[in-house]
Backbone as CSV, one residue per row, in Angstrom:
resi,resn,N_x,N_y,N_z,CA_x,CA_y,CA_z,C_x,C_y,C_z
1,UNK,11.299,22.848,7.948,10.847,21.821,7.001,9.669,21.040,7.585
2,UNK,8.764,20.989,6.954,7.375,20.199,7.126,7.530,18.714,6.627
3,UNK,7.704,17.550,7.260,7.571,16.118,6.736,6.492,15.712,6.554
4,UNK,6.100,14.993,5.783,5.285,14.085,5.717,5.601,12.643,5.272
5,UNK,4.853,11.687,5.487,4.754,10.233,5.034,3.852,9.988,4.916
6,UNK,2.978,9.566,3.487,1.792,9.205,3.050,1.541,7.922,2.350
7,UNK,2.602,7.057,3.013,2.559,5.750,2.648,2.823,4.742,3.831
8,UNK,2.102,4.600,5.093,1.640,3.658,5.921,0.904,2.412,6.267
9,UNK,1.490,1.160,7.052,0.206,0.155,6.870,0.660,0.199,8.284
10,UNK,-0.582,-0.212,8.858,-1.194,-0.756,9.950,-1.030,-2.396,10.057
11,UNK,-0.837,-2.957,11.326,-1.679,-4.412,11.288,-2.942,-4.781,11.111
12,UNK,-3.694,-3.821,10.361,-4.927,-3.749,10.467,-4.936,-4.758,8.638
13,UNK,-3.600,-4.450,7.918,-3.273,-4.973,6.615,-2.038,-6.235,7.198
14,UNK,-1.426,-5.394,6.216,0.062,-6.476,6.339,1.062,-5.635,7.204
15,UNK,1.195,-4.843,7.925,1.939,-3.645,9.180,2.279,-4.847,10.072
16,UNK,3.297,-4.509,11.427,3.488,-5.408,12.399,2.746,-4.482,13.728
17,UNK,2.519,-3.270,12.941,2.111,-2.048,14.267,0.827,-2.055,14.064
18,UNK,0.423,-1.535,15.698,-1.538,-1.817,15.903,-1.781,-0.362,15.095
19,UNK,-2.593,0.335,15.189,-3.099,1.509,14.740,-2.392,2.951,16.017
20,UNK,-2.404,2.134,17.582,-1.819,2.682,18.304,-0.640,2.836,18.919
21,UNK,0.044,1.801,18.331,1.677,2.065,18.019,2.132,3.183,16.985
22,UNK,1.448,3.174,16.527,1.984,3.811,14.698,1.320,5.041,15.228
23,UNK,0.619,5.538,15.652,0.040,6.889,16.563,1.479,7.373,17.589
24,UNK,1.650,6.364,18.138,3.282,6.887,19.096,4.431,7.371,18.386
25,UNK,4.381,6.268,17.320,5.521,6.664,16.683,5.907,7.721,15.388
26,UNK,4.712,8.517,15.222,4.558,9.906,14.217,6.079,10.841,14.106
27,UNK,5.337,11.197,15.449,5.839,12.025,16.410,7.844,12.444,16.109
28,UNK,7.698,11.014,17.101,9.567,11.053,17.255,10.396,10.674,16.121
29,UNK,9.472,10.166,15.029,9.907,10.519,13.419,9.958,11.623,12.811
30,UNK,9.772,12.388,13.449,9.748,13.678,12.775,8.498,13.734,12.014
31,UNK,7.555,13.415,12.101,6.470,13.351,10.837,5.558,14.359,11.409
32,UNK,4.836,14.998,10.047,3.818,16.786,10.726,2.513,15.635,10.104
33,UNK,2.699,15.224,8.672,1.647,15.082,8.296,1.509,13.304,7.842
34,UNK,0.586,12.544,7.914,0.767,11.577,7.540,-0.285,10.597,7.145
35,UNK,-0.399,9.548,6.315,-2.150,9.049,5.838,-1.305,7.913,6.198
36,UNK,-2.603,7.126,6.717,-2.761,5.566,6.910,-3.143,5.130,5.738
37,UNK,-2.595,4.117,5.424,-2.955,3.589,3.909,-2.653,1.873,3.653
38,UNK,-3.760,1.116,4.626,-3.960,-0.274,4.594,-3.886,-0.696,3.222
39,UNK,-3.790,-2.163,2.999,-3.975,-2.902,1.950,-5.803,-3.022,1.934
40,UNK,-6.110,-2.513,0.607,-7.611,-3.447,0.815,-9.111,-3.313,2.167
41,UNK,-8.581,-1.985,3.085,-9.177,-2.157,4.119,-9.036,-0.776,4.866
42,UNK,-10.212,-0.250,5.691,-9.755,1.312,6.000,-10.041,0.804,7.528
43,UNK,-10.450,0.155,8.097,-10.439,-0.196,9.476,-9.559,0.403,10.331
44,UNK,-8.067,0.398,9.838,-7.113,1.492,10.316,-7.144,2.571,10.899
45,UNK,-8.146,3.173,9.503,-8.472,4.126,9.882,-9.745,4.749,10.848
46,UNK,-10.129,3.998,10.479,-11.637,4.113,11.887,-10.552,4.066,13.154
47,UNK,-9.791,3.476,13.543,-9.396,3.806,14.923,-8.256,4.987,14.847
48,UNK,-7.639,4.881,13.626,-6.736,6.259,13.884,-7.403,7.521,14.043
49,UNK,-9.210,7.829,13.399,-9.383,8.860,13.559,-9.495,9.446,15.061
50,UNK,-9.859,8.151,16.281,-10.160,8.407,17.496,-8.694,8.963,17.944
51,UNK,-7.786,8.427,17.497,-6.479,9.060,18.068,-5.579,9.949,17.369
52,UNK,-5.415,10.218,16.388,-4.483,11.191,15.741,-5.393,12.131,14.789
53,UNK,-4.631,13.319,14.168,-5.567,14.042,12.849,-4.337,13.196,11.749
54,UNK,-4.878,12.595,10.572,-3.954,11.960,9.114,-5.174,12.345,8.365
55,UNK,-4.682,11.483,7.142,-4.926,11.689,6.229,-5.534,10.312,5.796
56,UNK,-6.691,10.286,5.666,-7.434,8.703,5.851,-7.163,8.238,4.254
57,UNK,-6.984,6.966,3.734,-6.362,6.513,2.946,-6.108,4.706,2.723
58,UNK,-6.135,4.394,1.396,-6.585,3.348,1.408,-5.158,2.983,0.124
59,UNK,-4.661,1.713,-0.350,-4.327,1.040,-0.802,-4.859,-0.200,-1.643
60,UNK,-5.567,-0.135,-2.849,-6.103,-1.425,-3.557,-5.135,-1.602,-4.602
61,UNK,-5.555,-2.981,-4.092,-4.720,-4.109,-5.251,-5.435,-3.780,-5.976
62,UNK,-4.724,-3.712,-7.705,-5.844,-3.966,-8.980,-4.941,-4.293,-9.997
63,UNK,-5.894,-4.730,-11.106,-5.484,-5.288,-11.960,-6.369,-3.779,-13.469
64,UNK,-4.769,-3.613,-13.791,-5.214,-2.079,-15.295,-4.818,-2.648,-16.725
65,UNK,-6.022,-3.516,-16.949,-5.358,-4.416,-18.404,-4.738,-5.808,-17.587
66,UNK,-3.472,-5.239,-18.554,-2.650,-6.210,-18.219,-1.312,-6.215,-16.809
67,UNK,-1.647,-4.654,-16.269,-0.575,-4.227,-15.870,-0.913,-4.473,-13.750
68,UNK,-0.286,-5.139,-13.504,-0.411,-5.617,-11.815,-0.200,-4.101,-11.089
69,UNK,-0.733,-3.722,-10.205,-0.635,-2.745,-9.244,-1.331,-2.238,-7.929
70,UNK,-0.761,-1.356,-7.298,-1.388,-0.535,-6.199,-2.069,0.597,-6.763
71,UNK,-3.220,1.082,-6.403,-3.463,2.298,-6.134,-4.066,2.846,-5.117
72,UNK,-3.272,3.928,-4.265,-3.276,4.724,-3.187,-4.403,5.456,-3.028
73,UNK,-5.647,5.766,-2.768,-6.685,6.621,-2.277,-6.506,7.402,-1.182
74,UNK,-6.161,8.957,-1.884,-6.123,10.239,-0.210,-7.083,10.591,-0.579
75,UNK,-7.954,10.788,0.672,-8.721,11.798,1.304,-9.561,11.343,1.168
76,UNK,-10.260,9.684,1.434,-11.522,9.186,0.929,-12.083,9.375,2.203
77,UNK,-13.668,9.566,1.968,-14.367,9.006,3.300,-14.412,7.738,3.268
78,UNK,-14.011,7.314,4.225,-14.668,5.887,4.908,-15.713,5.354,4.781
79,UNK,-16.202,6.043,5.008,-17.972,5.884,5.040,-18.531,5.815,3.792
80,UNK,-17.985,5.736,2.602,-18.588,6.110,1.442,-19.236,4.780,0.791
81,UNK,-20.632,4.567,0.783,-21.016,3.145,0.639,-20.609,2.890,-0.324
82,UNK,-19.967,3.243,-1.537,-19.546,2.590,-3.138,-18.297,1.858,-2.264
83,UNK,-17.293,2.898,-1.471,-16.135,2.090,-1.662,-16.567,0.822,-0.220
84,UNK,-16.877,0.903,0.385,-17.469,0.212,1.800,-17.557,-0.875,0.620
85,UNK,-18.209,-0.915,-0.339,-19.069,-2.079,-0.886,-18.203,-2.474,-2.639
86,UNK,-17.023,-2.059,-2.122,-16.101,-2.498,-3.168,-14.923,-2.878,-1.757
87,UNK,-14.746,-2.463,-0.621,-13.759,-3.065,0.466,-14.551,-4.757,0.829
88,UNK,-16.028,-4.876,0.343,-16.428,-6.225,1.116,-16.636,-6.996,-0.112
89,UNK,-16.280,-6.371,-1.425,-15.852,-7.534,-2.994,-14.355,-7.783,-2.332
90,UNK,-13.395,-7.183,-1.853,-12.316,-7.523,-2.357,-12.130,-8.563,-0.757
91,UNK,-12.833,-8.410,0.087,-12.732,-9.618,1.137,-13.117,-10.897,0.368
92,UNK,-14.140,-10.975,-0.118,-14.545,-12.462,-0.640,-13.301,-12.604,-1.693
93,UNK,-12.540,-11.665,-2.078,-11.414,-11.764,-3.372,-10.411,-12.524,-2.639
94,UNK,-9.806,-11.969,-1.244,-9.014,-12.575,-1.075,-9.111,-13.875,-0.041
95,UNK,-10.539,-14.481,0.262,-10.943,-14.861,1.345,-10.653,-16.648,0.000
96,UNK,-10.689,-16.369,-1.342,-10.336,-16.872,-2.171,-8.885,-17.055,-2.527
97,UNK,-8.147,-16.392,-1.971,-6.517,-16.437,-2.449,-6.198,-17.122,-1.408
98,UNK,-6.481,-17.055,0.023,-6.417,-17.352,1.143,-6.323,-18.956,1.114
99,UNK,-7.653,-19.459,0.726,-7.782,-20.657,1.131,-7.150,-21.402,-0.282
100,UNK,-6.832,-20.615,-1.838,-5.791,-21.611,-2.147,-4.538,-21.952,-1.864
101,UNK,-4.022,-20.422,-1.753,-2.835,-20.651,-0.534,-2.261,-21.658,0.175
102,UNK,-3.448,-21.720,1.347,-3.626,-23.039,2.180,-3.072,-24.188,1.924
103,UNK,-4.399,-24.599,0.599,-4.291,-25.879,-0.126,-2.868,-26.044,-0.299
104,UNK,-2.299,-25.067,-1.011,-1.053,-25.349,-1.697,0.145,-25.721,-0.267
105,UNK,0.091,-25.236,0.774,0.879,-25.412,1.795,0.811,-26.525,1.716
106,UNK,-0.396,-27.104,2.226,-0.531,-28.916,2.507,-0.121,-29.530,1.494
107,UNK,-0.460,-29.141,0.369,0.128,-30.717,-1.239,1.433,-30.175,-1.514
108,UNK,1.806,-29.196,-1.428,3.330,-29.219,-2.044,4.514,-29.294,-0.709
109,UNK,3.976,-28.256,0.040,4.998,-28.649,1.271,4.336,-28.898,2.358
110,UNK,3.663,-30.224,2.523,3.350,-30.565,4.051,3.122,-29.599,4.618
111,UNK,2.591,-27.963,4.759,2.498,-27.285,5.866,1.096,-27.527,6.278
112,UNK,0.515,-28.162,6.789,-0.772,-27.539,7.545,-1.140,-26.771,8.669
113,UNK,-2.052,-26.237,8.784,-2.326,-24.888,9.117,-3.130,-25.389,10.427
114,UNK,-2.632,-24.986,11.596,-2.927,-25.256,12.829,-4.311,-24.457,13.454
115,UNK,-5.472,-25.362,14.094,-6.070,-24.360,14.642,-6.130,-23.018,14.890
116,UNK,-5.509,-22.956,16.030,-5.000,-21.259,16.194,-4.826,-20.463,14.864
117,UNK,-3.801,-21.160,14.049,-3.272,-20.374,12.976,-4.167,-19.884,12.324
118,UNK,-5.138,-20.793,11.690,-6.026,-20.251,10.966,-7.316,-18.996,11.878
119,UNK,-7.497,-19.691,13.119,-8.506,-18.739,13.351,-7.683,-17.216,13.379
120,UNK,-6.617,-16.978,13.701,-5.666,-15.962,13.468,-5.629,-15.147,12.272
121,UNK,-5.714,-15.629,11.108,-6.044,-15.366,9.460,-7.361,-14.938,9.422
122,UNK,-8.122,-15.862,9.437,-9.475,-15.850,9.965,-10.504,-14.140,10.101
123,UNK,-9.461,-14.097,11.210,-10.234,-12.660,12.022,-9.920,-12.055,11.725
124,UNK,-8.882,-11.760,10.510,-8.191,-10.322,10.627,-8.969,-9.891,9.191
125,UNK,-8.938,-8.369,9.036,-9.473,-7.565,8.237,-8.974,-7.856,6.678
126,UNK,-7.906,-7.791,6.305,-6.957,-7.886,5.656,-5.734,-8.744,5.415
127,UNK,-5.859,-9.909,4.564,-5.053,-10.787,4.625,-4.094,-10.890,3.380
128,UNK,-3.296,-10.664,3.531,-1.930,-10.934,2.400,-1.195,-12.264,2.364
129,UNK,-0.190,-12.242,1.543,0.590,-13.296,1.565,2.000,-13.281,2.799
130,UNK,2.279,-11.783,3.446,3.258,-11.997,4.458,1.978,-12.248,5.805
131,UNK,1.594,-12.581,5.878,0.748,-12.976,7.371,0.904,-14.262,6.940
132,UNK,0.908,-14.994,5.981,1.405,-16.551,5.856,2.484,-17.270,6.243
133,UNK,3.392,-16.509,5.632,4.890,-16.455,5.685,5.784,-15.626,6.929
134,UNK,4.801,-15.179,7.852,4.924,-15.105,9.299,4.378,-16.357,9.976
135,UNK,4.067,-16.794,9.667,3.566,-18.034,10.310,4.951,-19.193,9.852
136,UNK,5.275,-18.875,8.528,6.193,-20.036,8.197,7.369,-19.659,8.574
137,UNK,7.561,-18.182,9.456,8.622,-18.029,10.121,8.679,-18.225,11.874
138,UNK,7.788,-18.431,12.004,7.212,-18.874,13.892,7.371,-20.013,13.935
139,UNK,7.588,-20.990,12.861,7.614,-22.600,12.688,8.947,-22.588,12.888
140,UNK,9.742,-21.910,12.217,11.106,-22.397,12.031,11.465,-22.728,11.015
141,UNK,10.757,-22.269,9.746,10.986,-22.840,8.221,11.988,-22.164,7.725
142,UNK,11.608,-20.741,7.943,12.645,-19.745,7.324,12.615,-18.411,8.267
143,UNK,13.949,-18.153,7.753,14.647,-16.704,8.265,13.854,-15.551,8.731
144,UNK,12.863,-15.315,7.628,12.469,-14.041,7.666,10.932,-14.234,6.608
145,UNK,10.716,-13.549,6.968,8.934,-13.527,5.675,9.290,-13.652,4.304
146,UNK,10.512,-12.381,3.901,10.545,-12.524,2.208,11.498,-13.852,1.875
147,UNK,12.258,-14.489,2.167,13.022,-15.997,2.289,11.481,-16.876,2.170
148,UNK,10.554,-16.958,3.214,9.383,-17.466,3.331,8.702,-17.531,2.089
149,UNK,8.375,-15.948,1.438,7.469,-15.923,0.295,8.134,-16.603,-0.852
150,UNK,9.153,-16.285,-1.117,9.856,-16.693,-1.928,10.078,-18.374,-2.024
151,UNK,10.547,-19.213,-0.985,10.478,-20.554,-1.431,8.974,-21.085,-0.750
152,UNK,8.291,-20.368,-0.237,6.826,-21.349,0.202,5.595,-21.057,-0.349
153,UNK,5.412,-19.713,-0.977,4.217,-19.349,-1.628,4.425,-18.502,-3.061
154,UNK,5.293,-18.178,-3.325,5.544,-17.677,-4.817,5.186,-18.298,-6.185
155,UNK,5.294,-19.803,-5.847,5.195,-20.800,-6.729,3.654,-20.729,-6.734
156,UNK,2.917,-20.536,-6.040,1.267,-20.665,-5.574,0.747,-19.668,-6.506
157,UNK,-0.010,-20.455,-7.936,-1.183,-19.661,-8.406,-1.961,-19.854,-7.922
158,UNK,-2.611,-18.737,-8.026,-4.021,-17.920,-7.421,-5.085,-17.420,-7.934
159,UNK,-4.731,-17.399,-9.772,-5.345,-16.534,-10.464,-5.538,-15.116,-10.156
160,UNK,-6.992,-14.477,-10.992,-6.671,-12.693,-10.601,-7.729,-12.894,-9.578
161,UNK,-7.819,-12.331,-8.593,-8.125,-11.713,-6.900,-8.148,-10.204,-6.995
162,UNK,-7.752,-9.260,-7.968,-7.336,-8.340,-7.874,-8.685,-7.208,-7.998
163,UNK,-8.710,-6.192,-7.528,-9.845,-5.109,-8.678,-9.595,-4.653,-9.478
164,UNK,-10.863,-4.518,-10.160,-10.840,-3.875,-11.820,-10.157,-2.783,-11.321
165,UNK,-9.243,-2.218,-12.357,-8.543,-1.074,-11.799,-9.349,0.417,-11.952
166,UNK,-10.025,0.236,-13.141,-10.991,1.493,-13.512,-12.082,1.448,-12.459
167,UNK,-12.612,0.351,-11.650,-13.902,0.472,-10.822,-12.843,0.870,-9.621
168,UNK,-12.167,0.913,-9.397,-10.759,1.156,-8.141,-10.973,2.819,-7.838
169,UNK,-10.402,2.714,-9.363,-10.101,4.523,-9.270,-11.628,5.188,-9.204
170,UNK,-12.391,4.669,-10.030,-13.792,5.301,-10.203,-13.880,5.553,-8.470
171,UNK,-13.831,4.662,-7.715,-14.354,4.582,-6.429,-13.988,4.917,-5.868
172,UNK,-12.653,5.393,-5.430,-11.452,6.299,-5.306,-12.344,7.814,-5.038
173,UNK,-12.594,8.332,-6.848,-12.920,9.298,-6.978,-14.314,9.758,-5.896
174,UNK,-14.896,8.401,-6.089,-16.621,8.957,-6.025,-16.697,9.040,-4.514
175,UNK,-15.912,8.724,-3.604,-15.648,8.794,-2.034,-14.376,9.350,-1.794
176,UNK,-14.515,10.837,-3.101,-14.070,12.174,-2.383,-12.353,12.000,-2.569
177,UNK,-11.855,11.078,-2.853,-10.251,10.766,-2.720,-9.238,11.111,-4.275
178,UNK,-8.383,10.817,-3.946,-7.418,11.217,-5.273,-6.236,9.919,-5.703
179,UNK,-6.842,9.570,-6.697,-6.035,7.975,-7.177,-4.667,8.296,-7.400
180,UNK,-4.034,7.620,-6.544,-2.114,7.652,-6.910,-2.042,6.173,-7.230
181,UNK,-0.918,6.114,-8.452,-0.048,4.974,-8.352,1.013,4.785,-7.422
182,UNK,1.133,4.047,-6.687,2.064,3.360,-5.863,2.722,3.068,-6.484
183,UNK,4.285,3.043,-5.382,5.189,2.410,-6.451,5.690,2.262,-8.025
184,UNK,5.099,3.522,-9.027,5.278,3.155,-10.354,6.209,2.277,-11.112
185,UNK,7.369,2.023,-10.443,8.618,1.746,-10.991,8.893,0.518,-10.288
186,UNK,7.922,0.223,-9.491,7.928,-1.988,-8.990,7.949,-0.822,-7.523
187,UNK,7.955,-2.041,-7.065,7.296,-2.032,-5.095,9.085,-3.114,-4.691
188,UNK,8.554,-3.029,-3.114,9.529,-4.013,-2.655,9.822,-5.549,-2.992
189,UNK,11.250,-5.252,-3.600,11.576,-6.808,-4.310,11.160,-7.146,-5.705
190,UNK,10.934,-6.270,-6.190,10.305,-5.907,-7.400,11.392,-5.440,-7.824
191,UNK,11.830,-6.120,-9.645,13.094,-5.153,-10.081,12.302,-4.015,-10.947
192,UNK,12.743,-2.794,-11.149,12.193,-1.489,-11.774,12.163,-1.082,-13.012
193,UNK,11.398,-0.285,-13.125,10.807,-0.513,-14.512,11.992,0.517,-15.118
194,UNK,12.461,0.148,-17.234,13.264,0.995,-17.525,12.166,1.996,-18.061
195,UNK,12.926,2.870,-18.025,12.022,3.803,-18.770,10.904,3.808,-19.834
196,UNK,11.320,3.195,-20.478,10.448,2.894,-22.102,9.268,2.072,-21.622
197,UNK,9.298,1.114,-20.764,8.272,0.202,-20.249,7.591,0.897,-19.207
198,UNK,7.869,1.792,-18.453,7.146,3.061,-17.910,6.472,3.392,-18.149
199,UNK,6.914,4.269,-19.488,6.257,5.178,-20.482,4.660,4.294,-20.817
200,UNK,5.145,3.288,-21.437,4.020,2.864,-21.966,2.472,2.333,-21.049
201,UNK,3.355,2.040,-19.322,2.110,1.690,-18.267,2.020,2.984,-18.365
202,UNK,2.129,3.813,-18.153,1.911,5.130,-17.561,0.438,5.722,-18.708
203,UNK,0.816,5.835,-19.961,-0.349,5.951,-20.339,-1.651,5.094,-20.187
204,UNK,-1.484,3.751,-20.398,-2.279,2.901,-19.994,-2.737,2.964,-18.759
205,UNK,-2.487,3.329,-17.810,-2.288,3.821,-16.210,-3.566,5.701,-16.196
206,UNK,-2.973,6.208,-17.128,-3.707,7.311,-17.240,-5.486,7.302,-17.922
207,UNK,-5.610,6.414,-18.779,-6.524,5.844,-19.519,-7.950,5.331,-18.889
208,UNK,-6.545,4.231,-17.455,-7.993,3.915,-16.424,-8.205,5.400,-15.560
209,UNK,-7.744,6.320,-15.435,-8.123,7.853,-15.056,-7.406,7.969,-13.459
210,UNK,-6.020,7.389,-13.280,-4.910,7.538,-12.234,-4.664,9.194,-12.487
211,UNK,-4.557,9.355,-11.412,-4.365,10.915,-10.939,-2.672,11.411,-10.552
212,UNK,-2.355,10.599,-10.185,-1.177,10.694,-9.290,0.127,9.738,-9.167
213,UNK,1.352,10.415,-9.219,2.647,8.980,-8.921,3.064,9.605,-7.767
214,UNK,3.308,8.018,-7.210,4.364,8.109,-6.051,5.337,8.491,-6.486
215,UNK,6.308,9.288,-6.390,7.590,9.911,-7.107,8.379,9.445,-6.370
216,UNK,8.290,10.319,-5.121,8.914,9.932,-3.771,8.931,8.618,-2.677
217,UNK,9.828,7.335,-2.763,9.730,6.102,-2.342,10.823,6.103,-1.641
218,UNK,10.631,5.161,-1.040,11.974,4.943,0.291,12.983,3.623,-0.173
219,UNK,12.652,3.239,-1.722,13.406,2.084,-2.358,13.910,2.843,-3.833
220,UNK,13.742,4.764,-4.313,13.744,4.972,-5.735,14.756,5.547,-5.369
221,UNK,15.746,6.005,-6.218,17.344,6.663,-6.150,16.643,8.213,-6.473
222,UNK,17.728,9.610,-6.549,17.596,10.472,-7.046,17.078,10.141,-8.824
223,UNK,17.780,9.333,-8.898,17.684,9.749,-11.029,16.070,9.223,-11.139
224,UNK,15.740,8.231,-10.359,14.034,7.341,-10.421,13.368,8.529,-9.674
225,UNK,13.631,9.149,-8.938,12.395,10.459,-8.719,12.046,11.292,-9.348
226,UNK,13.789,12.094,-9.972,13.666,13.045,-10.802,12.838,12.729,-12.394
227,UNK,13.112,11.583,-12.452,12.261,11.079,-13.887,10.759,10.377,-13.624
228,UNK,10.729,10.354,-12.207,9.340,10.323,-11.962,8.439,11.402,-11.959
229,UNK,9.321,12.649,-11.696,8.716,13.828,-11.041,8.541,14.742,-12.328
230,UNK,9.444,14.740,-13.546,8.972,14.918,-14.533,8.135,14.319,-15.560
231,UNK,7.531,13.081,-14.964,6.522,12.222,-15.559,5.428,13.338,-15.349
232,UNK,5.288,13.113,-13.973,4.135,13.836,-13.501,3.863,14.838,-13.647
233,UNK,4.820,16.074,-13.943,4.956,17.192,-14.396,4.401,17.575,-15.943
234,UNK,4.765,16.598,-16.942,4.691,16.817,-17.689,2.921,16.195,-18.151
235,UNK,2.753,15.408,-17.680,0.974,14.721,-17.880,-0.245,15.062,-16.231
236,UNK,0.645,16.451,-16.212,-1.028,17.266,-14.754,-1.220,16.307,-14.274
237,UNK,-0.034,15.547,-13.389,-0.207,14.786,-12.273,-0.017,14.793,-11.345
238,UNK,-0.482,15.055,-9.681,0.111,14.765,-8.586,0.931,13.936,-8.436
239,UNK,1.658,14.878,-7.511,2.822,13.820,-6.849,2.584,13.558,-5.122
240,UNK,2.803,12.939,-5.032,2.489,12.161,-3.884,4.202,11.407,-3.278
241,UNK,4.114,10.736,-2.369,5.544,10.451,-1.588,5.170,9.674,-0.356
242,UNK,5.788,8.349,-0.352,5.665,7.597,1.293,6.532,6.402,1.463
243,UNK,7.128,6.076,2.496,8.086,5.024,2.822,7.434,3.566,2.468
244,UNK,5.941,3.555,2.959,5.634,1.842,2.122,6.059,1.509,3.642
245,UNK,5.652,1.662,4.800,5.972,1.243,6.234,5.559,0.196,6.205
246,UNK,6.090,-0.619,6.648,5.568,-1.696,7.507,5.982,-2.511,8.756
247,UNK,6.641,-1.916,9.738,7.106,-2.436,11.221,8.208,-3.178,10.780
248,UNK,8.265,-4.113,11.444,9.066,-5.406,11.345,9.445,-5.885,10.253
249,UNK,7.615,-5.902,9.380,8.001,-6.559,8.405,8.121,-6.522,7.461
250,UNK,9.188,-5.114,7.137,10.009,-4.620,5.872,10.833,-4.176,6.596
251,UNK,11.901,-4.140,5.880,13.294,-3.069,6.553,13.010,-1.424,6.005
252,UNK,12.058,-0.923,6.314,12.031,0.308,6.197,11.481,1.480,7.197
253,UNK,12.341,2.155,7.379,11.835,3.194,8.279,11.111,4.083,8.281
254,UNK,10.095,4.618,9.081,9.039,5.675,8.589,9.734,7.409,8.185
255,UNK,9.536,7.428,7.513,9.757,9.089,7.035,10.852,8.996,5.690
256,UNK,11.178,8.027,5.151,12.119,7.761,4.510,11.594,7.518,3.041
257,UNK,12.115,8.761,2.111,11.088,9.068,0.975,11.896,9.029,-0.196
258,UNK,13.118,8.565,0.075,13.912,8.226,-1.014,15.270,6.831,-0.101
259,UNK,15.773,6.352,-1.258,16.544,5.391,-0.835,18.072,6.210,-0.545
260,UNK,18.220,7.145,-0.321,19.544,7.968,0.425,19.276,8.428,2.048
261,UNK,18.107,8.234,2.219,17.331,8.903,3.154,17.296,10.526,3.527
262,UNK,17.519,11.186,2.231,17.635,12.125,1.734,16.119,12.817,3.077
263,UNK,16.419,13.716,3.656,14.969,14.310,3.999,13.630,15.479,3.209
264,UNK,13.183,15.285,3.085,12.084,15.821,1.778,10.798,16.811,2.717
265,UNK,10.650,17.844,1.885,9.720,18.867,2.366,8.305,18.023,1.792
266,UNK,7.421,18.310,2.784,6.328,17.991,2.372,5.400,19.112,1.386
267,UNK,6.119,20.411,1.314,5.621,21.709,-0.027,6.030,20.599,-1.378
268,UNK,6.878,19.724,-1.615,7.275,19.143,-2.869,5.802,18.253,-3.579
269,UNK,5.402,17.890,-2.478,4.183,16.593,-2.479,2.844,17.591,-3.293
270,UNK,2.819,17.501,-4.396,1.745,18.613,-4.799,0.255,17.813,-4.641
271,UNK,0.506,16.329,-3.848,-0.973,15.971,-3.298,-1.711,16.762,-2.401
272,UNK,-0.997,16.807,-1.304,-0.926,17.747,0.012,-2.447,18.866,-0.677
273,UNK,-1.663,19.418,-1.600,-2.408,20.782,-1.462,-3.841,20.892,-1.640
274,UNK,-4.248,19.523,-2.389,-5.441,19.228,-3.087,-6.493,18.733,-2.175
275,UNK,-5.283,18.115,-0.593,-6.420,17.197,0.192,-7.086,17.982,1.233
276,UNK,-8.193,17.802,1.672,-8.925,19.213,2.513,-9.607,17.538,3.711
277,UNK,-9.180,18.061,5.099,-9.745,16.686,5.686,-9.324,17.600,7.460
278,UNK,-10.095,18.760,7.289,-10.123,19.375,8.995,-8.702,20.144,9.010
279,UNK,-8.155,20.378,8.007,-6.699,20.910,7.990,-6.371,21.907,6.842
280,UNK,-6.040,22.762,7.020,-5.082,23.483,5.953,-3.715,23.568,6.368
281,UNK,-3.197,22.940,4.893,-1.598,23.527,4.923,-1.222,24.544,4.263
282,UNK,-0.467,25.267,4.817,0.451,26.372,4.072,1.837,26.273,3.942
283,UNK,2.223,26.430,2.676,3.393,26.112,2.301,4.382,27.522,2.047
């Protein structure tokens, strides 16, 4: 059996692992094949290429209509100045969520944001809302990050920060890659979509010109794959598959592509076959 996991973050996003931790730890996961896939940012990948062969890969927030989401980019170049120059819109996007954030710490709950802290935010490539709520767990506020998000920044509008989802995928495409939806059926902590409300993102989802579902998740049961997997089946879609890693700070383990921890061939992933990046697989 050939594994793969094509759903990774780095600390280069919201990950607790450097680029060279997550290089150590492939391996003794059992993993053959695997894409780095930051929030918003491929930096990741610039250093994973010096150390491992993956599958270079990106993660944007966007906004499709009305409908909130991820979409996954395999096999983009890096280098591709459209998306380079849609990765440095979505810095000023969130360099904007960031500092209302902030605000909101100080007027609603007294938190202000300590020297250090901020230059810490500051420098990093990729800033989310759990790099906040790691901070409001180093204080002593709360338990854990999602306890954190939940009573210290959830309440915090932000407005949309997000990308157009059609300039996402367009850009996706035009730097060589293949647009997956993440997560179709909600992400972590997210309750899931029923079917009928599926149905209807899914076309809307297809419209902005999404290529691909995650079928395979490390939070979907058998019955949420199998009805994912005939989504995709039935509307010439890749399928694609990844745990949604993030170190520490998720409870999820790498290689883990369903919520039984069922183990999964990477021949199932009909992305695989499409992506060409110094490698052929044979199935």
């Amino acid at each position: 059996m050939i594994k793969a996991d094509l759903h990774i973050h780095s600390n280069c996003s919201d990950g607790s692992d450097s680029v060279e931790e997550l290089a150590h730890k492939i391996k003794p996961a059992g993993i053959d094949i695997f894409a780095l896939s930051d929030h918003d940012t491929v930096e990741g990948c610039r250093k994973m290429r010096e150390i491992a062969q993956f599958i270079p890969a990106v993660e944007l927030t966007c906004l499709c209509g009305e409908i909130k989401c991820h979409i996954l980019g395999y096999g983009i170049d890096i280098e591709n100045p459209e998306l380079e120059a849609l990765i440095e819109k979505g810095k000023v996007l969130r360099r904007k969520k960031l500092e209302t954030r902030i605000k909101y710490l100080k007027d609603i709950w007294n938190i202000e944001l300590t020297a250090p802290e901020l230059d810490w935010l500051y420098s990093r490539k990729s800033v989310v809302k759990t790099h906040l709520a790691n901070i409001i767990v180093n204080r002593g506020l709360a338990d854990n990050n999602i306890e954190a998000m939940k009573k210290y920044l959830d309440g915090c509008k932000t407005g949309n920060t997000r990308f157009d989802g059609r300039e996402a995928i367009d850009t996706i495409k035009k730097a060589g890659g293949i647009a997956v939806w993440a997560h179709p059926l909600g992400g972590e902590g997210e309750i899931h979509l029923q079917k009928e409300e599926f149905l209807k993102r899914l076309e809307i989802m297809k419209n902005f010109g999404i290529q691909g579902l995650e079928c395979y998740y490390s939070r979907y049961n058998h019955q949420e794959i199998e009805f994912l997997i005939q989504c995709a089946n039935e509307n010439n879609l890749f399928i694609s598959g990844g745990s949604d890693y993030h170190g520490t700070n998720k409870n999820i383990p790498l290689a883990r592509l369903n919520s039984d921890d069922i183990p999964i061939d990477a021949g199932l992933l009909s992305v695989l076959k499409y992506l060409r990046h110094g490698v052929e697989y044979d199935y």
